[in-house]
C-alpha positions as CSV (number, residue, x, y, z in Angstrom):
1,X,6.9,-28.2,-142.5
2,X,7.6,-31.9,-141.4
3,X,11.1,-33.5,-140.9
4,X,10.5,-35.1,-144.3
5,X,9.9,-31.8,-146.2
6,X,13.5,-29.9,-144.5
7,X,15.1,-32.8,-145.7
8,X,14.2,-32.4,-148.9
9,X,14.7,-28.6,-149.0
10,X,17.8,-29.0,-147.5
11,X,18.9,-31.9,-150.3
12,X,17.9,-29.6,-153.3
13,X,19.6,-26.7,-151.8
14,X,22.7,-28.9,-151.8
15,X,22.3,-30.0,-155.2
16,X,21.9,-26.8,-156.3
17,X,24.8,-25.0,-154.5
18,X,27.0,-28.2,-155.9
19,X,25.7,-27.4,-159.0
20,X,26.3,-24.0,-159.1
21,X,30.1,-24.3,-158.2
22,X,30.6,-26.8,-161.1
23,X,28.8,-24.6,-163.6
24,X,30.8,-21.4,-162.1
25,X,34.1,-22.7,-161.3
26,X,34.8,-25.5,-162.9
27,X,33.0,-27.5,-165.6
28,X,30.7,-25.1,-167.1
29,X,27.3,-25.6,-169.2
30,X,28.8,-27.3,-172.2
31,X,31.1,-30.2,-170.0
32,X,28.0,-30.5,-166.8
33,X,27.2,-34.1,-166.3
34,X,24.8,-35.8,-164.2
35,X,27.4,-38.2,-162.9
36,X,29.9,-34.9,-161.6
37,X,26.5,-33.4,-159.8
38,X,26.2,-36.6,-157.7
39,X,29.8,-36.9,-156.8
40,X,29.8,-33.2,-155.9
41,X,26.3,-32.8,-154.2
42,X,26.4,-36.2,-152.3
43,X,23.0,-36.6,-153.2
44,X,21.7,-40.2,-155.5
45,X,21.1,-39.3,-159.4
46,X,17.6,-41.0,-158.4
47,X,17.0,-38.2,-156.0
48,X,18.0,-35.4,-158.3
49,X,15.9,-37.0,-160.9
50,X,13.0,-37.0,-158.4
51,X,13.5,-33.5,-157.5
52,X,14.3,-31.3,-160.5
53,X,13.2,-33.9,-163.4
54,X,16.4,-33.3,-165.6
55,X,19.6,-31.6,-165.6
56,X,18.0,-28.6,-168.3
57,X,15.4,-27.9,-165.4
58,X,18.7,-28.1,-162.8
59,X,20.1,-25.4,-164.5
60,X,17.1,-23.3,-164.6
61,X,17.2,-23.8,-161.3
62,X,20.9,-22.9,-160.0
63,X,20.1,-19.0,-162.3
64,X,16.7,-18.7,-160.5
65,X,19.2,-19.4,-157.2
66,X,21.4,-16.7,-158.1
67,X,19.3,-14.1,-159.4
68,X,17.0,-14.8,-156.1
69,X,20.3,-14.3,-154.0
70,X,20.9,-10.8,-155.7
71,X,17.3,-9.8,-154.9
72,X,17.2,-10.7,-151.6
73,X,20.1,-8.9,-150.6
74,X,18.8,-6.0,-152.4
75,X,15.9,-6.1,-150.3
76,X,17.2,-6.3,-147.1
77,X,20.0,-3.1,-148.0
78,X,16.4,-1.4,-148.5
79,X,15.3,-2.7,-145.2
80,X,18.2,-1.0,-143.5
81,X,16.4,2.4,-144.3
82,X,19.9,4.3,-144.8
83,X,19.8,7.5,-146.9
84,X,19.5,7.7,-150.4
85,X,22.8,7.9,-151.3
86,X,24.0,5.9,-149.3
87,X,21.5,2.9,-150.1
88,X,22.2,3.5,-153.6
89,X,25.9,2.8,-153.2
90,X,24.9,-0.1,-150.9
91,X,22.6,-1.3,-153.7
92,X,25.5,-0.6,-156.8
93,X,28.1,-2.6,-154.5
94,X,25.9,-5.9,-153.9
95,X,25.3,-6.1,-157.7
96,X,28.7,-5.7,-158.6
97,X,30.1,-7.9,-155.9
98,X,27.7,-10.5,-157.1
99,X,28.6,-10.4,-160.2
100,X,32.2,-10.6,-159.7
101,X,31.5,-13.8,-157.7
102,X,30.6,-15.2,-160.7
103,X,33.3,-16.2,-163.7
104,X,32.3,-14.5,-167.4
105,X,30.9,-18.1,-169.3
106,X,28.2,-18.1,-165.9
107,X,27.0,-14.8,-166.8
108,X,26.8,-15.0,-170.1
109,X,25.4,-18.4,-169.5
110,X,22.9,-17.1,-167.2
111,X,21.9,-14.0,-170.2
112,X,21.5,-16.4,-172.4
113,X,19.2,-18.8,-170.7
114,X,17.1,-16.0,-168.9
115,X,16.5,-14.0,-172.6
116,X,15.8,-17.0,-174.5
117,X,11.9,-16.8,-175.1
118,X,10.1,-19.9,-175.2
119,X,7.9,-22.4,-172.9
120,X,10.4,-23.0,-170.2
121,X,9.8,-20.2,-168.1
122,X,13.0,-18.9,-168.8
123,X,12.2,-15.3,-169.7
124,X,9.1,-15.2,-167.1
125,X,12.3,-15.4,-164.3
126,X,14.1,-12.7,-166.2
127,X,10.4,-11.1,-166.5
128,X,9.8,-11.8,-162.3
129,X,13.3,-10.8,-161.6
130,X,12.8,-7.6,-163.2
131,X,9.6,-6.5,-161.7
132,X,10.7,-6.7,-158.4
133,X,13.8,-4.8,-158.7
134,X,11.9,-2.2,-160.5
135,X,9.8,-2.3,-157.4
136,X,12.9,-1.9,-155.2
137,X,14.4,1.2,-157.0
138,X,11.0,2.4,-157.1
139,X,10.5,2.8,-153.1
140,X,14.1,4.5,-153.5
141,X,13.6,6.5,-155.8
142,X,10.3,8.1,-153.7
143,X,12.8,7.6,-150.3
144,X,15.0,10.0,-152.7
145,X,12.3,12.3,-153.6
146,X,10.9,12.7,-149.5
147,X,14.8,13.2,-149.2
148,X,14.7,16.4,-151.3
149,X,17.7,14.1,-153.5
150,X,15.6,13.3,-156.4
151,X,14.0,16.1,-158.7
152,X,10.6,15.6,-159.3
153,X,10.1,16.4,-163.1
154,X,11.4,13.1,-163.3
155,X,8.9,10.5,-163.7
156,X,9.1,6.8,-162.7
157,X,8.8,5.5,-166.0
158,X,12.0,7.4,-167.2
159,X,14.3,7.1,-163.8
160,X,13.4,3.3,-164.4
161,X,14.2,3.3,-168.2
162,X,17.9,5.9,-166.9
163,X,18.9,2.9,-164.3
164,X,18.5,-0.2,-166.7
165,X,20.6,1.7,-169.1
166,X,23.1,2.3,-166.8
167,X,22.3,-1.0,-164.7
168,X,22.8,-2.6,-167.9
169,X,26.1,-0.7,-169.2
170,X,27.6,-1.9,-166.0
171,X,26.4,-5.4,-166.2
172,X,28.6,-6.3,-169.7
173,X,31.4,-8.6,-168.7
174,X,34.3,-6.6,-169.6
175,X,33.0,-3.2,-167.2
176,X,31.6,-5.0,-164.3
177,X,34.9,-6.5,-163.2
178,X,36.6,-2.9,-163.8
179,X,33.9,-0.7,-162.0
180,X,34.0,-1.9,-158.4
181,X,36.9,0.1,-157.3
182,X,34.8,3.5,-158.7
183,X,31.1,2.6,-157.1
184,X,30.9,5.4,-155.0
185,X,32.0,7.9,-157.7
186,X,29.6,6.1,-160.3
187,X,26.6,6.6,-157.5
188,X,27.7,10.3,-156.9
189,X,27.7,10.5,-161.0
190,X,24.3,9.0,-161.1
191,X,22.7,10.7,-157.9
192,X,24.0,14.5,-159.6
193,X,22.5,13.4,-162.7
194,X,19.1,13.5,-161.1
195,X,18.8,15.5,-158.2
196,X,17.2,19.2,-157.8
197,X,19.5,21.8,-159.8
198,X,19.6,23.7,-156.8
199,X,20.9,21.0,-154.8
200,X,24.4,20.1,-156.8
């Protein structure tokens, strides 16, 4: 990557971390405007024309940014190869905490734009962001299983289906900024609800 290209990454990632912070802490959606991006991101209207093509395809954007923040952690609690529980906890925390980073109009915001179907790409993120968590609790699920944790009537398909359900319940505005205090008695909940009979 050429000096020119960093700089240009580097611009984009300004604009949208300045965006973000207006649409999470201050302005919202509804009240964004083009002229309170510039002042916040330092970076010429021009510019953010040139990069993102209007402020719709900003905002797309600043919830790909987030939801790609959440999955990267996620990936790299994996990568620490802790046990089962452990990781699970881990992995229950970093959604939560990133959630409550967030104010209750961005999420609700950020369901709203990444369920709408249509030709925006919108719901191919949500569709993307899905896959690869399912991919992530997958490869814990069979770390859970080599780990004796994890009974193994239980198919992928239906611990997949169990954890969005719950994944989910936790994710509605009013429990996600109540549950952190109890994560490690939710993951001991949700680990007894699926391990070996003999092993409770």
């Amino acid at each position: 990557m050429n000096g020119y290209d960093k700089r240009t990454l580097e611009k984009k990632k300004q604009v949208i971390e300045a965006t973000f912070h207006l649409m999470n802490n201050e302005t919202g959606i509804e009240n964004l405007t083009m002229d309170e991006i510039v002042k916040n991101a330092n970076v010429g209207k021009t510019s953010i024309f040139k990069y993102f093509g209007s402020k719709e395809n900003l905002i797309h954007e600043v919830f790909k940014y987030f939801l790609e923040l959440i999955g990267e952690s996620a990936k790299e609690i994996m990568e620490e190869n802790r046990p089962f529980e452990e990781t699970l906890i881990a992995m229950s925390q970093n959604k939560i905490n990133y959630l409550k980073k967030v104010n209750k109009q961005f999420y609700l915001d950020l369901m709203d734009y990444v369920t709408k179907k249509g030709d925006d790409g919108l719901s191919l993120m949500m569709e993307k962001y899905i896959k690869e968590s399912y991919s992530i609790m997958l490869d814990l699920f069979h770390r859970g299983r080599k780990e004796g944790k994890v009974d193994l009537k239980y198919s992928d398909e239906f611990l997949l289906i169990y954890f969005q359900a719950l994944v989910e319940g936790i994710s509605s505005p009013h429990i996600y900024q109540k549950i952190l205090p109890y994560t490690a008695q939710w993951t001991e909940l949700l680990v007894k609800g699926i391990a070996p009979k003999n092993k409770i």
